[in-house]
C-alpha positions as CSV (number, residue, x, y, z in Angstrom):
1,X,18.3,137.2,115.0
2,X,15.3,137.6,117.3
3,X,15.7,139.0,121.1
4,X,15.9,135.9,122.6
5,X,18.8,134.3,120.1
6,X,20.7,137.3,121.3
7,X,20.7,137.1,124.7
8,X,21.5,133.4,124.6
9,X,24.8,134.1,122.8
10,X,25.4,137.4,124.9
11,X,25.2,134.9,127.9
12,X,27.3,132.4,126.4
13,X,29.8,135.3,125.6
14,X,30.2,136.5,128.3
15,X,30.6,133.1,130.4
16,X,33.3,131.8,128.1
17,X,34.8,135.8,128.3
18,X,34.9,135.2,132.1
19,X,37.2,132.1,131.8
20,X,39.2,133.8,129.0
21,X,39.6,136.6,131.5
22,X,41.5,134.2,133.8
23,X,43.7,133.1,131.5
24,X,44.7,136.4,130.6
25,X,45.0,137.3,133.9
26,X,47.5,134.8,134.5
27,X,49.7,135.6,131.6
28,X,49.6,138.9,132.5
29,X,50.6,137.8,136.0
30,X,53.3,135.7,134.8
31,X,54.9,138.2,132.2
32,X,54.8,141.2,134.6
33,X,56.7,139.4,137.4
34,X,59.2,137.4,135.3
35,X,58.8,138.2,131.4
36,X,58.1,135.0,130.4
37,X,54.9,135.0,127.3
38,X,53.6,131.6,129.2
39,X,52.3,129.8,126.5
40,X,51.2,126.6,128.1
41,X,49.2,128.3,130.3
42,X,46.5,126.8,128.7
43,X,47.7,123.1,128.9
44,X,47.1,123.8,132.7
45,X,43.6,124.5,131.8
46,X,43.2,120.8,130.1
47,X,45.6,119.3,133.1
48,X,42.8,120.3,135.5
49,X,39.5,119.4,133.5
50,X,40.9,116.0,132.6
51,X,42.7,115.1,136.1
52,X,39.3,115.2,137.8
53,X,37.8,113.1,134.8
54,X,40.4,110.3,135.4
55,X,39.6,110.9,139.3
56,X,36.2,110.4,138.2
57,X,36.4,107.2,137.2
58,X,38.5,105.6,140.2
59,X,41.7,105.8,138.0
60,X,45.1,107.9,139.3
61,X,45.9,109.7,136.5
62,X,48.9,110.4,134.8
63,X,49.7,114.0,136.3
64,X,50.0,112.5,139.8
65,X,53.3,110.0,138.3
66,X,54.4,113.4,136.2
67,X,54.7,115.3,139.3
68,X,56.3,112.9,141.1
69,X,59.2,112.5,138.1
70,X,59.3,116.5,138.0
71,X,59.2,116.6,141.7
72,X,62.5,114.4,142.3
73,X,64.4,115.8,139.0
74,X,64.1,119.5,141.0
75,X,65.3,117.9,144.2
76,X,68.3,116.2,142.5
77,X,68.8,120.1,141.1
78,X,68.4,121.9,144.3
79,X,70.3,119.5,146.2
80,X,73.2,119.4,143.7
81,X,72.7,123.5,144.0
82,X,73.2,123.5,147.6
83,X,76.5,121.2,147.4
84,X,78.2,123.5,145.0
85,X,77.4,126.5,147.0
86,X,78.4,125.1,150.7
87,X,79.9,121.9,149.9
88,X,77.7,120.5,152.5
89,X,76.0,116.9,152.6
90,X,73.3,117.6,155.6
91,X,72.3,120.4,153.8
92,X,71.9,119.3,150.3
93,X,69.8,116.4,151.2
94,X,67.7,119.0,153.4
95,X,67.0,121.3,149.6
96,X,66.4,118.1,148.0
97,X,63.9,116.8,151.0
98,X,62.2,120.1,150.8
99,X,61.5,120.7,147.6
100,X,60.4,116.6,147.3
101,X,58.3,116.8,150.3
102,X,55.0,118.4,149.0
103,X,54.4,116.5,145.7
104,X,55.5,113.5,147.2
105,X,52.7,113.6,149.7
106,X,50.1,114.9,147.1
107,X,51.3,112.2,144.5
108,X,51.0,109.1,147.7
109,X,47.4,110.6,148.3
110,X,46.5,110.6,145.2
111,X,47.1,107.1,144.8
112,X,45.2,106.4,147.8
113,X,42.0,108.9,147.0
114,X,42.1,107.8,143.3
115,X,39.6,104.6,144.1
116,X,37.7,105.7,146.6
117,X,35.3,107.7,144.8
118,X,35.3,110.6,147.2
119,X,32.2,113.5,146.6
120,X,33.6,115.6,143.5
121,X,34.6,118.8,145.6
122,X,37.4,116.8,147.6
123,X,38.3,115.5,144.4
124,X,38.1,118.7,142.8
125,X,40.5,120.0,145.7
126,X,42.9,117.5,145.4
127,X,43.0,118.3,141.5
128,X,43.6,121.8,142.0
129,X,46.7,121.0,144.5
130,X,48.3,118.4,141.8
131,X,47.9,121.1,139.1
132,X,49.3,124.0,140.6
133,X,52.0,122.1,142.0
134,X,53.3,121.8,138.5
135,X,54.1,125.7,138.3
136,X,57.1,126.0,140.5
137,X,58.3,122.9,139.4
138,X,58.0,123.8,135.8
139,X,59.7,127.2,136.7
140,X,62.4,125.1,138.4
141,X,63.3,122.7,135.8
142,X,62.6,124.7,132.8
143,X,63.0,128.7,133.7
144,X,65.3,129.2,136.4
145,X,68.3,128.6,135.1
146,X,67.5,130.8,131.9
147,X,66.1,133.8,134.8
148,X,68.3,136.7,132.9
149,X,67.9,135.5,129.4
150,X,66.1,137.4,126.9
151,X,62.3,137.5,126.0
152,X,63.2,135.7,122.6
153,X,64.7,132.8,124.6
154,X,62.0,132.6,127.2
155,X,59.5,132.2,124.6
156,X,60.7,129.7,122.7
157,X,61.2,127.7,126.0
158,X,57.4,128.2,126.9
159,X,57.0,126.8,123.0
160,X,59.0,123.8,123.8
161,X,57.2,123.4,127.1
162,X,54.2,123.7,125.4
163,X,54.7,121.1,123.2
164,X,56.0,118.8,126.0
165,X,52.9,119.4,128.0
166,X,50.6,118.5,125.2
167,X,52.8,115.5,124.0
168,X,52.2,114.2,127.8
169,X,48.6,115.0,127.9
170,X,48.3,112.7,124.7
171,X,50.1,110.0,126.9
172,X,47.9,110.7,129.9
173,X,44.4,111.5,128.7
174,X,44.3,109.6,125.4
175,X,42.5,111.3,122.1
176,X,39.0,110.7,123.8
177,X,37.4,113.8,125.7
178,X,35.6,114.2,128.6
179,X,33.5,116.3,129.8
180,X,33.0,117.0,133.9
181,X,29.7,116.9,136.3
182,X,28.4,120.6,137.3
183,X,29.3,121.6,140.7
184,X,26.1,123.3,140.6
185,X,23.0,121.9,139.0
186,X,20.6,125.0,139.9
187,X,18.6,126.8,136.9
188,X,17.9,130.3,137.1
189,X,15.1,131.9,134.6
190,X,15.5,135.4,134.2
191,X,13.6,136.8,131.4
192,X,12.8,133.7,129.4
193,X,16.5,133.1,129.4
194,X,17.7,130.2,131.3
195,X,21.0,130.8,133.7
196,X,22.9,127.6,134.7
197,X,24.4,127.2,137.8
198,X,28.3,126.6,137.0
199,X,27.6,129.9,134.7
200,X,26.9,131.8,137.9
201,X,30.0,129.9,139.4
202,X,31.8,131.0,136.7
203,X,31.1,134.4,137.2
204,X,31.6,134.7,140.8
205,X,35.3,133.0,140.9
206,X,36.6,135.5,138.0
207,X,35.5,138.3,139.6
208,X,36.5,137.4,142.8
209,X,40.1,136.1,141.3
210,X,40.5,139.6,139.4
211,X,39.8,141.7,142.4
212,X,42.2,139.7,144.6
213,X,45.0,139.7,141.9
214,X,44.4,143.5,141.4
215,X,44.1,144.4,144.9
216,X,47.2,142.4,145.7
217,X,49.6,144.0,143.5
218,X,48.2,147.5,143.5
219,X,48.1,147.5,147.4
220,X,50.4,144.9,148.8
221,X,54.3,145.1,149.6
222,X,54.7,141.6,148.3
223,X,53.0,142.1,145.5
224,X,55.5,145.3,144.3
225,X,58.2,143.1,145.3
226,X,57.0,140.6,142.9
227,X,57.0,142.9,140.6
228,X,60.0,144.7,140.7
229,X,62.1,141.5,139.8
230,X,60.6,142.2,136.1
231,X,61.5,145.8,136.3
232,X,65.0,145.5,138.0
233,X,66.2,141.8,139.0
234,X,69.8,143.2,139.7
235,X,68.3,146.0,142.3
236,X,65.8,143.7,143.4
237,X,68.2,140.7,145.0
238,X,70.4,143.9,146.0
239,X,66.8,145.1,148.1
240,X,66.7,141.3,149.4
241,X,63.7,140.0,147.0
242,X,64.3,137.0,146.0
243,X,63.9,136.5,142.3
244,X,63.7,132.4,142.7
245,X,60.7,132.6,145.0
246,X,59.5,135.0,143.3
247,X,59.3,133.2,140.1
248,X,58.0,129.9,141.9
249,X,55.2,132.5,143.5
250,X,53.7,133.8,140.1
251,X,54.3,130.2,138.4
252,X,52.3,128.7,141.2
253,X,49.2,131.1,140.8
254,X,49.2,130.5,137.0
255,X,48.7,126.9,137.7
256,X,45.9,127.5,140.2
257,X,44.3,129.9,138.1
258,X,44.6,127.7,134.8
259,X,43.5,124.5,137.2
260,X,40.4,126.6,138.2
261,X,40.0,127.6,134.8
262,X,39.6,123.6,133.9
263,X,37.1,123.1,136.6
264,X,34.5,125.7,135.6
265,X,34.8,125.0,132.0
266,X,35.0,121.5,132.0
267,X,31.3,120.6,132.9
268,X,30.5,123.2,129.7
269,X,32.7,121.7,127.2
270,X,34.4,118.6,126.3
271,X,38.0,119.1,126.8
272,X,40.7,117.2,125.3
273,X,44.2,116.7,125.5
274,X,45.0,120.1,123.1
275,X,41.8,122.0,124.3
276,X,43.7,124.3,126.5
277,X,46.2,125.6,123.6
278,X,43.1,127.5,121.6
279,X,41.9,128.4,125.0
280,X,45.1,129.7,126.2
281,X,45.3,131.5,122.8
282,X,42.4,133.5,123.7
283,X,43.3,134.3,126.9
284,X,46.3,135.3,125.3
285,X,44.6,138.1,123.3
286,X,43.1,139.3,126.1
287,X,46.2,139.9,127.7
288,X,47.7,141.4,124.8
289,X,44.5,144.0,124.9
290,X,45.8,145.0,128.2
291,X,49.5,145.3,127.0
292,X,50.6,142.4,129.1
293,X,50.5,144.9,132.2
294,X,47.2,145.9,133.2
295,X,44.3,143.4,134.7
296,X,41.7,145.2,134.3
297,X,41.9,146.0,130.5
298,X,42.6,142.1,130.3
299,X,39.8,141.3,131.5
300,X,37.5,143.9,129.4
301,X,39.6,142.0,126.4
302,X,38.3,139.0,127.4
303,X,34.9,139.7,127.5
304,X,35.2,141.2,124.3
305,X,36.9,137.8,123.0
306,X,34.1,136.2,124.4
307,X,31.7,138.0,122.7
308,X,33.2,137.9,119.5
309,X,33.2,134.3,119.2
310,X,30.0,133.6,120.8
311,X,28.3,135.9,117.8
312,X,31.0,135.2,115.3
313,X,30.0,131.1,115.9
314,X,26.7,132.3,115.1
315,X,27.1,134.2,111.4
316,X,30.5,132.1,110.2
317,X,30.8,129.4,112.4
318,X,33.5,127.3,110.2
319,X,35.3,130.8,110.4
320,X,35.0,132.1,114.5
321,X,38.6,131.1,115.6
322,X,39.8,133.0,112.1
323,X,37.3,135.9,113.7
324,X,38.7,136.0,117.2
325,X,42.6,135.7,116.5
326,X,41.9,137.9,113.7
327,X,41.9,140.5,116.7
328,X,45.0,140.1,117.9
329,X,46.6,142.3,114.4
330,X,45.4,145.4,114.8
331,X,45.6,145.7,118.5
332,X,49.5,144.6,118.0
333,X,49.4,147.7,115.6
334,X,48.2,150.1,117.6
335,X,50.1,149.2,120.6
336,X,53.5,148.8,118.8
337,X,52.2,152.6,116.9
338,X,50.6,154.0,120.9
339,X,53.7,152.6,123.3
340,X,57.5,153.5,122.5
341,X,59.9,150.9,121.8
342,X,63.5,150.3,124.1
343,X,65.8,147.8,123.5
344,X,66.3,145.0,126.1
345,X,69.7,144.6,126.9
């Protein structure tokens, strides 16, 4: 391996450690707030590569119909909610008419946008408001109601979901992949080494999304209230936080970040429908390096992730997922052997 072999895979590393450092990000943001090990966090990632490909070619896609289905099934649920707590028409159809309104509109403007062929920004924009509209929704219909169960149970929901997702992207997307235009087509050389725009891109939006979700929960009184529903949800409805939003909040930035996440990588790689599980996956180490709790370290993890499969494809190629989930073992060991172990009640 000369000089210049190594930097290309150090640059490759670290760009595919920078979108693995989202996604870990995001789990950690989900499990901290609600304890839910969000496994389809990387189907969110796929969601938002392939929507904009379907855009792409004039066609609605299938997310726009999914979130108007998932859209109405939470109205019928908050509506029927409201009823059995006030016993009031007017204001059952105003829960269902509120929680309708928003993917409604997106889904009727997404029908319209779809064959236009607007510049790829607007319809990156609109993809990123379709995807992370499916988080709250997705807490709704599949997580609320489950809120006070235990980790167990919450994780083999987010299996089932994950499995649902994927199913549907099958449906959606088909078995072919795409792979998305560069929202920047700049080329840097630095060194002999050629940097590509969307790598800069790439850059620039993790750091800027780890600082702001770091920031926001280490210095923000929304962002401890957030919190504290996964320390305490008893005490926290008794200090007037509500868990539900709470739970819709964190679900709705996983899907922005995961939608994000399937912008940037999508003009580097052809995704397809299942793409985002073995992405999530590594994400998912990441956020185990941190021990589900601290950003930082998750992102450090995911650099390291990226690393290790950039070089790993490089001296075992058939073998660099074996390599990189290999990982996960011994820092499970040494964080089950480091942290001390309470029963959840």
């Amino acid at each position: 391996m000369d000089s210049t072999i190594f930097s290309i895979l150090l640059l490759d590393g670290m760009t595919n450690g920078a979108v693995y450092a989202l996604l870990g990000l995001a789990t950690v943001l989900v499990f901290s707030v609600t304890r839910v090990i969000f496994i389809p966090q990387g189907e969110f990632v796929a969601y938002g590569a392939l929507t904009l490909a379907i855009f792409q070619t004039g066609q609605v896609p299938g997310t726009v119909w999914l979130l108007l289905i998932m859209a109405v099934l939470a109205a019928v649920l908050d509506a029927r909610q409201s009823w059995l707590h006030q016993h009031d028409a007017a204001q059952a159809l105003k829960a269902g008419l509120r929680t309708l309104a928003v993917p409604a509109a997106l889904s009727l403007m997404a029908a319209w946008a779809a064959p236009q062929n607007f510049p790829l920004l607007v319809q990156a924009g609109l993809t990123v408001a379709i995807v992370t509209s499916f988080g709250p929704l997705g807490y709704r219909l599949a997580y609320q109601s489950l809120a006070d169960a235990s980790a167990l149970v919450l994780l083999i929901v987010s299996v089932g979901v994950h499995f649902a997702m994927t199913g549907l992207g099958l449906l959606f997307f088909g078995a072919e992949g795409f792979r998305n235009p560069s929202f920047w087509d700049m080329r840097v050389n630095l060194a002999g080494l050629t940097i590509k725009g969307q790598a800069i891109i790439i850059f620039l939006v993790s750091l800027a999304l780890i600082v702001l979700l770091w920031q926001f929960f280490a210095r923000t009184l929304y962002g401890k209230a957030l919190q504290a529903t996964a320390v305490n949800r008893l005490g926290a409805r008794l200090m007037g936080i509500s868990t539900i939003g709470a739970g819709q909040a964190t679900f709705a930035m996983a899907a922005l970040i995961g939608a994000l996440s399937g912008l940037l990588i999508g003009p580097t790689t052809t995704v397809f429908y299942d793409s985002g599980f073995l992405i999530g996956l590594k994400g998912f180490v990441a956020a185990v390096m941190g021990g589900l709790q601290s950003y930082p370290l998750a992102a450090i993890g995911a650099l390291f992730v990226g690393l290790v499969e950039a070089f790993g494809s490089f001296w075992a190629s058939a073998f660099k997922e074996v390599i990189v989930f290999t990982l996960v073992l011994p820092i499970l060991l040494w964080r089950s052997l480091a942290d001390g172990h309470a029963e959840e009640h």
